[in-house]
N, C-alpha and C positions, 0 to 999 in steps of 0.2 A: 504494500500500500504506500503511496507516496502522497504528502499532506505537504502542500503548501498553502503559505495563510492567504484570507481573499483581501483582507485588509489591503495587503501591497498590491492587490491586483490579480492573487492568481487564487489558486482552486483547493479545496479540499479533491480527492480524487480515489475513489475505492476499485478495484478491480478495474481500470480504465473509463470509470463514469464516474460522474460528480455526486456526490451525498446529496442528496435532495434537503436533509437536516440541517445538516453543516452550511449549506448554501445559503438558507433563509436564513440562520443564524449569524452569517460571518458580512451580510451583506448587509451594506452601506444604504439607508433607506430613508434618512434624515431629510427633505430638501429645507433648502434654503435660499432666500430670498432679498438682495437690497433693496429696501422701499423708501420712494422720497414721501419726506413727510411736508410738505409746501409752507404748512401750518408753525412751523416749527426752524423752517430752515436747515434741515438734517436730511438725513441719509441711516437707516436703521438697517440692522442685519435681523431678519425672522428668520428663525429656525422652527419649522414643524411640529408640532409637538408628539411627544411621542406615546403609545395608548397607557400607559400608568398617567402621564399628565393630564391627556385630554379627559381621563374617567374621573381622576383626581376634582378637577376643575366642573364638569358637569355633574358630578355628585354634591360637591358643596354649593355650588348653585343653586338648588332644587329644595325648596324644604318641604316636611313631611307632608302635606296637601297638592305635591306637585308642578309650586307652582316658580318660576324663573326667576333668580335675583341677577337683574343683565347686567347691572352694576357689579355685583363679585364675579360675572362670568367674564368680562370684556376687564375688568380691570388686574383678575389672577390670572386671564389667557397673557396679557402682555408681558407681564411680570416674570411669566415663564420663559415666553418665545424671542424675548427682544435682549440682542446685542449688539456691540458696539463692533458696525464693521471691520475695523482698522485691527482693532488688538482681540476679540471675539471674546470680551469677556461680558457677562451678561451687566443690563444699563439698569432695569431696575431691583431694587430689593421689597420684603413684604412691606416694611415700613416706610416707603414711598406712596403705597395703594390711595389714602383719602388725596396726597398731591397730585398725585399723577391724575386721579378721577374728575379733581377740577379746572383742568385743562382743556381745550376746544373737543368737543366733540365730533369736531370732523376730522379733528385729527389724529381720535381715540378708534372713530370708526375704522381712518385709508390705514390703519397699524391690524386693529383685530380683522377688519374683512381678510385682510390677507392670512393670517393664521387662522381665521372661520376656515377659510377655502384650503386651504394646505391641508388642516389638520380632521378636516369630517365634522365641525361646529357650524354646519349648516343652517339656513333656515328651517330648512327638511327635519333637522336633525331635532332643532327646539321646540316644535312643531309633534313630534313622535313623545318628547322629554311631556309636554304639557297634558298631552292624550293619556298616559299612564302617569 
């Protein structure tokens, strides 16, 4: 069996075919995204979120009657998804959440629509969240 990692590029490899396991495991699925924020005068790096975060964030969202808090959704989606192009280290922390929420909201929305749509936080999706 010859195992090279996929990180650099190459393959797990078993009997001359790729692991199907190791393959979804080892591969790179993160996108990400520079988004100007007009509003702001910046340039933001969004990283996808990944399904622990996205569950993370749509469960505390929701309280027990089912019903949307957009305010913790759109303000913990950012907090997660948004860094700093240049150096990638992430721009906000939890205790920025009430600043950052008083900030333009058009420029809360061009930040979360893009990690709505990367990450499965669809209309669709809060839509399905309110029905149960």
């Amino acid at each position: 069996m010859s195992i090279m990692a996929r990180k650099t590029g190459l393959e797990v490899i078993q009997g001359g075919k790729m692991d199907l396991r190791e393959k979804i495991l080892n591969t790179e699925d993160i996108q990400e995204q520079v988004v100007d924020v007009p509003k702001w005068g910046v340039k933001i790096l969004v990283k996808e979120l990944n399904g622990r975060q996205r569950d993370k964030i749509m469960q505390s969202a929701v309280d027990s009657k089912g019903n949307i808090n957009f305010e913790k959704m759109h303000s913990e989606a950012i907090i997660a998804a948004c860094y700093d192009p240049e150096t990638k280290e992430k721009l906000f922390e939890e205790t920025d959440r009430d600043q950052l929420m008083e900030k333009s909201s058009a420029a809360i929305d061009t930040i979360y629509n893009v990690i709505a749509e990367m990450s499965g936080l669809t209309k669709k999706s809060e839509e399905v969240i309110e029905k149960n």
